[in-house]
C-alpha positions as CSV (number, residue, x, y, z in Angstrom):
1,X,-13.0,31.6,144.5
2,X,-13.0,32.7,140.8
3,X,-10.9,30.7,138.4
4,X,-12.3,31.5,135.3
5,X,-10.1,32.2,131.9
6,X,-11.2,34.4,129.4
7,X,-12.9,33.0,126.5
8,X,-10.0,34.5,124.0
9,X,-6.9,35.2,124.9
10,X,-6.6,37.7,122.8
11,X,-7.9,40.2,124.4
12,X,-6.4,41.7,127.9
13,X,-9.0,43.3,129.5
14,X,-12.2,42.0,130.1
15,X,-14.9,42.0,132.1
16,X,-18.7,41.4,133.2
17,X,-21.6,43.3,133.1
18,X,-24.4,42.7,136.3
19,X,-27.8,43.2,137.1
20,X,-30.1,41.9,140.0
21,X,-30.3,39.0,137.9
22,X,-27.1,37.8,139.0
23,X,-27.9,38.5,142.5
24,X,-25.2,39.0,145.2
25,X,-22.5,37.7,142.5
26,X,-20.5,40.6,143.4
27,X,-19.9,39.9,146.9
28,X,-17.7,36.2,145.4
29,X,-15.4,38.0,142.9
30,X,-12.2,38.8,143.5
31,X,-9.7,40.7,141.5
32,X,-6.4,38.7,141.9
33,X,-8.0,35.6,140.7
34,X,-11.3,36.3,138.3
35,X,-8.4,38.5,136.3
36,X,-11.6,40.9,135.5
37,X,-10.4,44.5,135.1
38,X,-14.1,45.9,134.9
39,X,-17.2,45.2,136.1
40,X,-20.8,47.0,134.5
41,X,-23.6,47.2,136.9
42,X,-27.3,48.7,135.6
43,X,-28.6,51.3,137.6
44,X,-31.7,52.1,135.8
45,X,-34.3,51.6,133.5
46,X,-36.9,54.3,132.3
47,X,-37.8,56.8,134.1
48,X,-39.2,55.0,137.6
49,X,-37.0,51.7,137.4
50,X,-33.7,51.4,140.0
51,X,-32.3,47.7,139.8
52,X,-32.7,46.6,143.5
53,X,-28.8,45.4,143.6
54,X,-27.4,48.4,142.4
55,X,-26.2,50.7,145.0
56,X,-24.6,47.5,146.3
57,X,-22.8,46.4,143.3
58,X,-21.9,50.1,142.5
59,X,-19.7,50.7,146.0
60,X,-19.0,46.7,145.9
61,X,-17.1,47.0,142.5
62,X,-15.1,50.1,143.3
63,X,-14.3,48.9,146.8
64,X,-12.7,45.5,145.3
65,X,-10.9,47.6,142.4
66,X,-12.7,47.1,139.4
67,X,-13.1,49.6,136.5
68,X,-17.1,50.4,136.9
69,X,-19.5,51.5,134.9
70,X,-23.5,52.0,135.5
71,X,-25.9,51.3,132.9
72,X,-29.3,52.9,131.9
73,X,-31.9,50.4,129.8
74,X,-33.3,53.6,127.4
75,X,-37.3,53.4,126.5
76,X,-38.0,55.2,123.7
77,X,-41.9,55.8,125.3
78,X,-40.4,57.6,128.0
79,X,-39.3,61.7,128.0
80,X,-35.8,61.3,127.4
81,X,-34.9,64.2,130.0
82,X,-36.4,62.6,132.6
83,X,-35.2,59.1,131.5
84,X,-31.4,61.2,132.0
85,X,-32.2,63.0,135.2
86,X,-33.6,59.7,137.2
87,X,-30.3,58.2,135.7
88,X,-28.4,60.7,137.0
89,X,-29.3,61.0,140.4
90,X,-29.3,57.1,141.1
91,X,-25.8,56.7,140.2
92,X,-24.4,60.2,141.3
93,X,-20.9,61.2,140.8
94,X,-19.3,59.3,138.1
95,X,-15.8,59.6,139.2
96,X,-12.3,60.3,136.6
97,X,-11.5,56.2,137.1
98,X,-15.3,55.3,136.8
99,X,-16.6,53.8,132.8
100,X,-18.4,57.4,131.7
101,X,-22.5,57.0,131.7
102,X,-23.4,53.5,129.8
103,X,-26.5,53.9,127.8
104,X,-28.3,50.5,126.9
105,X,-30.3,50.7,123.6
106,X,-32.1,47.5,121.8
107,X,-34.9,46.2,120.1
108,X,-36.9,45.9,123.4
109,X,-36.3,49.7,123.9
110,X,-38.8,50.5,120.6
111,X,-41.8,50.8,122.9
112,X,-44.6,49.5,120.9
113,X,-47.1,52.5,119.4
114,X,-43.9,54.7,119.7
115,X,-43.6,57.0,116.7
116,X,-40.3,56.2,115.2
117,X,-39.4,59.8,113.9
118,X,-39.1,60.8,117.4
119,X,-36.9,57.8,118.5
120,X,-33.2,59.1,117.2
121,X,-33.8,62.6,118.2
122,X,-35.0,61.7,121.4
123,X,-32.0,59.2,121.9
124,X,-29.5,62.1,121.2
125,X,-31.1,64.2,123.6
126,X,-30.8,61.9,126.0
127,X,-26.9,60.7,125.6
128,X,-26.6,65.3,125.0
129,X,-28.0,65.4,128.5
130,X,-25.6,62.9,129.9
131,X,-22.7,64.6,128.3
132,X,-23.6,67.9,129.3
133,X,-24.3,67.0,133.3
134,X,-21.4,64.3,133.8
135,X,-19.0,65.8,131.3
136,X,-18.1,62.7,129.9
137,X,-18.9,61.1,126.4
138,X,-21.2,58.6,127.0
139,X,-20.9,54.8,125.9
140,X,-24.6,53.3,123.2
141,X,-24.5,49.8,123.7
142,X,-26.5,48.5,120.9
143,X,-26.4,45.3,118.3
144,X,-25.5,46.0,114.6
145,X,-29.5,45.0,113.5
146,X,-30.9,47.4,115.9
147,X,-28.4,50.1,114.9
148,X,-28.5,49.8,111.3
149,X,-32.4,49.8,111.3
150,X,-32.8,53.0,113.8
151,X,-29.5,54.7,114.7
152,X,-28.9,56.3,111.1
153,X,-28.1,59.6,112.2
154,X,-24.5,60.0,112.1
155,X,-24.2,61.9,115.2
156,X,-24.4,58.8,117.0
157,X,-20.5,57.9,115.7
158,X,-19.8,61.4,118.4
159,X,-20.9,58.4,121.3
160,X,-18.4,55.4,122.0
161,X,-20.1,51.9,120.8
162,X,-20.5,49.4,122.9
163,X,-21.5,46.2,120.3
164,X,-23.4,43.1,121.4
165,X,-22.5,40.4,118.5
166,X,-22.0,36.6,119.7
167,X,-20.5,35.6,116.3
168,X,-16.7,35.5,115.2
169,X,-17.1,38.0,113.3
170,X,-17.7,41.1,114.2
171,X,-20.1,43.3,112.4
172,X,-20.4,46.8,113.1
173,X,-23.1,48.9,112.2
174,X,-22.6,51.4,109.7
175,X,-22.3,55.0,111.3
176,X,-19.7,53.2,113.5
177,X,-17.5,51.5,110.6
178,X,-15.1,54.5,110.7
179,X,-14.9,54.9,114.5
180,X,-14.9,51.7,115.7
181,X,-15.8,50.2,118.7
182,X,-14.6,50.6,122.6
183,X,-16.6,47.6,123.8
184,X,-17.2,44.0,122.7
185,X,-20.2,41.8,123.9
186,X,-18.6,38.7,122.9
187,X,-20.8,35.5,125.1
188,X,-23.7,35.7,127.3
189,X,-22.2,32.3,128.9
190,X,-19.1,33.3,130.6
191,X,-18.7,31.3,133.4
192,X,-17.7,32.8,137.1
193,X,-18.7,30.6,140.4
194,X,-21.2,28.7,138.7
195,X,-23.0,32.2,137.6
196,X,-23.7,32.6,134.2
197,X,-22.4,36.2,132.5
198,X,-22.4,38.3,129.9
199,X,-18.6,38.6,128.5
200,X,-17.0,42.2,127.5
201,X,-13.6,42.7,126.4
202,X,-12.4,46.2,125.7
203,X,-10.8,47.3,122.3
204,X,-7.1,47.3,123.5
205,X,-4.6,46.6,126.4
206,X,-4.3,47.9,129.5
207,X,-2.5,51.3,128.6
208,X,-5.2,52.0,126.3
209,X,-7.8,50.7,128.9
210,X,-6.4,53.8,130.9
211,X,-5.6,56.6,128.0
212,X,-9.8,55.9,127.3
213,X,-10.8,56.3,130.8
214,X,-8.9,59.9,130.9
215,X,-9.9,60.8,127.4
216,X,-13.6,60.5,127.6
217,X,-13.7,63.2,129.6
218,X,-14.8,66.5,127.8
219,X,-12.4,69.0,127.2
């Protein structure tokens, strides 16, 4: 049983973000007593890659009432239409409660050889693609270094940020000062059942947790 606090108190909802790598971790948590309200899972990765836990995490997390969200790990060598279509029909219906489609971007998605003009417009292709299929605006996670050296396009600050800094202070990349951000990586050492996670708190309390869940649909 999960007995975990989160690491600042600060912030009301929080959650965890999975992959294979945490194997069946999913199967232990339970809502009344981990105090999670969401749970990320990553689908996919490429345009060929499905993590092997994911259909199980996906209808696991909805089926113990989590938030959920599925994740794709963007590479920059791969056609970004394809990367959005194999995306698109591993997870399936995104549903109104679901997190919209999570796109993970970072300094292991720069493909070596890749030509770096192509790398932005390719990118927004890719989150346009998601947009236009699922209807919802689609969530970058990123880290301010990665962001500030290849996301300069301010079209980017149209997607919600999702930033991975493990300091106190929080540094957001440029394009994003103005907006803001929607998620926080804050620790990848969160604690559940003696499994180690990555630790996400959400910019707001539970009333906005819900208003952006609605709103990030397209209208």
């Amino acid at each position: 049983m999960s007995t975990a606090e989160p690491v600042n108190n600060n912030f009301t909802v929080f959650g965890i973000d999975i992959s294979r790598y945490q194997g069946n971790e999913i199967s232990f948590l339970t809502k009344q007593t981990d105090k999670l309200s969401f749970v990320i899972c990553k689908a996919t990765e490429g345009i060929t890659y499905t993590d092997s836990n994911f259909s199980t995490n996906w209808q696991a997390i909805q089926t113990k009432g989590y938030v959920r969200g599925a994740y794709h790990f963007y590479h920059c060598n791969d056609d970004p239409a394809k990367q959005a279509a194999h995306y698109l029909e591993t997870v399936g219906s995104i549903l109104d409660t679901d997190f919209p489609p999570i796109v993970d971007f970072e300094g292991v998605s720069i493909d070596p050889g890749i030509n770096r003009e192509n790398i932005q417009p390719n990118l927004l292709q890719f989150l346009t693609l998601l947009q236009q299929k699922t209807g919802r605006k689609p969530i970058l996670y990123t880290t301010n270094n990665t962001a500030n050296k290849y996301l300069t396009n301010p079209e980017f600050a149209n997607f919600y940020l999702w930033i991975a800094d493990y300091s106190n202070s929080l540094a957001l990349p440029t394009i994003w000062k103005s907006t803001g951000w929607i998620l926080w990586q804050k620790s990848a050492s969160y604690m559940l059942d003696d499994q180690l996670n990555d630790f996400d708190v959400f910019n707001g309390d539970a009333n906005a947790f819900s208003e952006f869940i609605q709103s990030s649909k397209i209208k």
